[in-house]
Backbone bond lengths (Angstrom), bond angles and torsions (degrees), N, CA, C in turn:
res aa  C-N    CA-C-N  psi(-1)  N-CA   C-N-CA  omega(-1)  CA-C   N-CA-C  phi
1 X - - - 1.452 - - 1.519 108.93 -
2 X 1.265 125.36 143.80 1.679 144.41 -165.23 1.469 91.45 -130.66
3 X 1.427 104.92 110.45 1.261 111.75 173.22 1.973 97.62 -120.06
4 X 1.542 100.19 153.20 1.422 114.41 -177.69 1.206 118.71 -139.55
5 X 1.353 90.94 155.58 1.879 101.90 163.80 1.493 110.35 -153.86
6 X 1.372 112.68 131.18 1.279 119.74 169.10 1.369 110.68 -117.06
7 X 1.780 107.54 134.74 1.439 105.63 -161.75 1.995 89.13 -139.55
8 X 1.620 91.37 161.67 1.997 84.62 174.70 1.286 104.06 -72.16
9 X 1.127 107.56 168.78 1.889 135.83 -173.97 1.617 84.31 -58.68
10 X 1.364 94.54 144.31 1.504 108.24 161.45 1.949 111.99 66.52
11 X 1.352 117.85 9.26 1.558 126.21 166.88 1.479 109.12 -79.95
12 X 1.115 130.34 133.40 1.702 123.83 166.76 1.758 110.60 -40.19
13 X 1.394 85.08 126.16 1.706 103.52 171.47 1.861 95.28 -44.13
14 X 1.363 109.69 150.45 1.015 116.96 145.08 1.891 120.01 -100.21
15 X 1.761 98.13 168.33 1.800 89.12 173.62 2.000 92.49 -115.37
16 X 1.533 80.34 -160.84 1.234 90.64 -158.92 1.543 92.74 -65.96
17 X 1.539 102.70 -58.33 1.584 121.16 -165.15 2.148 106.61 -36.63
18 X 1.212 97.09 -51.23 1.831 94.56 177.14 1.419 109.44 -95.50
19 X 1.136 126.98 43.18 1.367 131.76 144.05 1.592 113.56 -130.43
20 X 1.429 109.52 -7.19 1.800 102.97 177.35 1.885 86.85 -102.94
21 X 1.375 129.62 -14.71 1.240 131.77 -176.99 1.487 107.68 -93.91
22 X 1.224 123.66 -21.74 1.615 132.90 165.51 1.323 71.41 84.83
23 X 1.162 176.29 137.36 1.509 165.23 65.08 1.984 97.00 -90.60
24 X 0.850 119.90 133.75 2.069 108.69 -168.98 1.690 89.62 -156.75
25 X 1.528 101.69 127.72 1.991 101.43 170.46 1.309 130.66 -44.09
26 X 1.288 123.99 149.60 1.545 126.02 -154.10 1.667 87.99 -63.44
27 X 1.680 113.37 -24.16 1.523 100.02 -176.18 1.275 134.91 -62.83
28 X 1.334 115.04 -14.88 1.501 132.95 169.43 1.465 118.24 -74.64
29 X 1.438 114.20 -14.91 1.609 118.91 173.69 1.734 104.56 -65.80
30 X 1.207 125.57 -32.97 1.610 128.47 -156.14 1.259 87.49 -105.82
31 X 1.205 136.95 -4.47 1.664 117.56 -167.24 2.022 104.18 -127.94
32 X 1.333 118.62 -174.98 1.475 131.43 -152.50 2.014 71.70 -103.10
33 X 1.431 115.52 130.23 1.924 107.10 138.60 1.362 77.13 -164.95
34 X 1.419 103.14 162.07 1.239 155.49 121.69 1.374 146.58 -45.59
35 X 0.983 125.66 105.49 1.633 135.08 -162.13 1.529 116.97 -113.38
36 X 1.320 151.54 132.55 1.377 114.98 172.05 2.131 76.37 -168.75
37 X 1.551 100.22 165.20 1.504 116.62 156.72 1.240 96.73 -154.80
38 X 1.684 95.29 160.41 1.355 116.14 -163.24 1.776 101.85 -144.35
39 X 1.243 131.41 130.22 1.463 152.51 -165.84 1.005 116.76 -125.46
40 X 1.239 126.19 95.32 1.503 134.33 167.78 1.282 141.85 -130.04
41 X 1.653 134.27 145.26 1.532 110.35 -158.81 1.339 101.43 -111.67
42 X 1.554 124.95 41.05 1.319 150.43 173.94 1.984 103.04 -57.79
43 X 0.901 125.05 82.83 1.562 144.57 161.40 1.696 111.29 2.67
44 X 1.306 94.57 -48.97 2.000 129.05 -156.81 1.211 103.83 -65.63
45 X 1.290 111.07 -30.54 1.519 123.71 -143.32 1.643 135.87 39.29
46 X 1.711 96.12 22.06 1.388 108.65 162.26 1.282 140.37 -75.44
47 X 1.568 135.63 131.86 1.383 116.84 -161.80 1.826 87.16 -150.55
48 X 1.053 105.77 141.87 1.596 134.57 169.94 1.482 123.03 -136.96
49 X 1.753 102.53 124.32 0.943 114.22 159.81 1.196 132.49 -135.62
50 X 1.546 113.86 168.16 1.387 137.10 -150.75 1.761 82.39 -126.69
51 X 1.859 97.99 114.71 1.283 103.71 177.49 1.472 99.30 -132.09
52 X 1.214 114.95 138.50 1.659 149.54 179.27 1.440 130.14 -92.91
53 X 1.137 119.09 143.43 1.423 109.66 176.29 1.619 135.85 87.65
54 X 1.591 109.09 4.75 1.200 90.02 -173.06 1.644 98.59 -116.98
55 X 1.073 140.20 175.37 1.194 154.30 -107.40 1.835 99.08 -119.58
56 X 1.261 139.34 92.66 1.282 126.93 -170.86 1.957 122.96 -54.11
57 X 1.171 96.39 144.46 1.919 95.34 172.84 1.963 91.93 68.92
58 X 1.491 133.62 46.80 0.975 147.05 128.19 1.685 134.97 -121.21
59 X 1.244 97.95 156.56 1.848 118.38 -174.21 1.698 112.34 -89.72
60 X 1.116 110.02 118.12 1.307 132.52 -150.60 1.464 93.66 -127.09
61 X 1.815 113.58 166.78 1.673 140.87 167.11 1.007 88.47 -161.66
62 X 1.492 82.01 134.49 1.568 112.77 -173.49 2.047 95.42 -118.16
63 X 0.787 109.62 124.92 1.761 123.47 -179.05 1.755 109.81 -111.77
64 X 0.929 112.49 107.73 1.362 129.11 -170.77 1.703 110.36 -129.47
65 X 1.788 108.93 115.75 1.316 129.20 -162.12 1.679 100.17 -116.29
66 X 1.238 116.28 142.50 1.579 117.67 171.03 1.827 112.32 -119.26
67 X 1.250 108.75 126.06 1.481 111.77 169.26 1.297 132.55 -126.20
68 X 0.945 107.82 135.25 2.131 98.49 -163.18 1.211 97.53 -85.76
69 X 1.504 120.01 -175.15 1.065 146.29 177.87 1.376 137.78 -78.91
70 X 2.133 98.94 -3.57 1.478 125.21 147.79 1.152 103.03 -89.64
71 X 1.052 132.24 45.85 1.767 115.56 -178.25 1.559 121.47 38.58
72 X 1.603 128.72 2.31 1.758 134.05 149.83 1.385 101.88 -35.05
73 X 1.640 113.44 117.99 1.677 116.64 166.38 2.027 87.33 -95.72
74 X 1.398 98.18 151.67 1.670 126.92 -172.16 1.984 85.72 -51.67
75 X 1.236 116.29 160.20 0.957 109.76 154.30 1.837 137.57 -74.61
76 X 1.359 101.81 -24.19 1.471 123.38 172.72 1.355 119.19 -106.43
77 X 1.282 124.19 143.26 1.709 114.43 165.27 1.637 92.78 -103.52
78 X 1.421 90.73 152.63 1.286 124.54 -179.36 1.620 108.12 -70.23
79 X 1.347 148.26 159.93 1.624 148.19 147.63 0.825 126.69 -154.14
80 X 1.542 125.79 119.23 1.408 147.29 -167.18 1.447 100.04 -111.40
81 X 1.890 104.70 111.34 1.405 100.34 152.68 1.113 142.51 -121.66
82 X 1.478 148.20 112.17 0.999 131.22 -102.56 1.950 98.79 -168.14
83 X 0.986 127.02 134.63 2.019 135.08 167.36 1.414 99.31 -97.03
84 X 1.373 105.10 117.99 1.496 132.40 164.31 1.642 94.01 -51.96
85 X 1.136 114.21 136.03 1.685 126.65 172.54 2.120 102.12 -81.39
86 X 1.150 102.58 168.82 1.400 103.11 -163.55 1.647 100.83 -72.13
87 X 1.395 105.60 -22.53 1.817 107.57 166.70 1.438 104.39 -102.82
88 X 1.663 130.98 143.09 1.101 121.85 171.06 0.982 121.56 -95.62
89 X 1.126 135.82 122.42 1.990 133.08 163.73 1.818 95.74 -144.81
90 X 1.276 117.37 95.44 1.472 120.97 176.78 1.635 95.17 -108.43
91 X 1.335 106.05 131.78 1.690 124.27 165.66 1.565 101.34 -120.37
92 X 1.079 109.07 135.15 1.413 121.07 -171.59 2.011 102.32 -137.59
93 X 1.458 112.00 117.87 0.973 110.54 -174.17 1.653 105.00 -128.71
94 X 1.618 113.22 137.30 1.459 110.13 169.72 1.652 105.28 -163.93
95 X 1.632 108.56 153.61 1.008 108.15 -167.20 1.502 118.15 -92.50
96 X 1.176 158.08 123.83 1.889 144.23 -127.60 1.648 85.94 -127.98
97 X 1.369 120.97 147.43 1.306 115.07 156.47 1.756 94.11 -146.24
């Protein structure tokens, strides 16, 4: 399982534990993120997503957690930082092991 959060530049990192717990700082109530996980028994360990919603011509982190199917979280989180273009279409691709 690929669990995420995309938050604006400069918001407290989230961890894995309050984004697989949905629990997120009161600072994320006033601001634009993105939350989502995705579960698949895809071999490759390839996963793509199509993410929505965030605000064009802004600076974003994207926090990306991996958990197996013993409940093992990845040893590293992943982070993408990245400015939404004034049109949005972001594809973000990486391989998780």
């Amino acid at each position: 399982t690929v669990m995420f959060m995309i938050v604006p530049k400069g918001s407290p990192a989230p961890t894995f534990d309050s984004i697989k717990e949905k629990n997120y700082p009161y600072d994320y109530y006033s601001a634009d993120y993105v939350v989502g996980e995705h579960t698949s028994d895809n071999s490759d360990f390839n996963y793509t997503f199509t993410i929505t919603g965030l605000r064009p011509s802004t600076e974003y982190e994207g926090y990306f957690f991996v958990e197996d199917y013993g409940g093992n979280v990845g040893s590293q989180k992943i982070v993408y930082s990245f400015t939404t273009p004034s049109k949005i279409i972001l594809l973000a691709s990486n391989k998780f092991r």
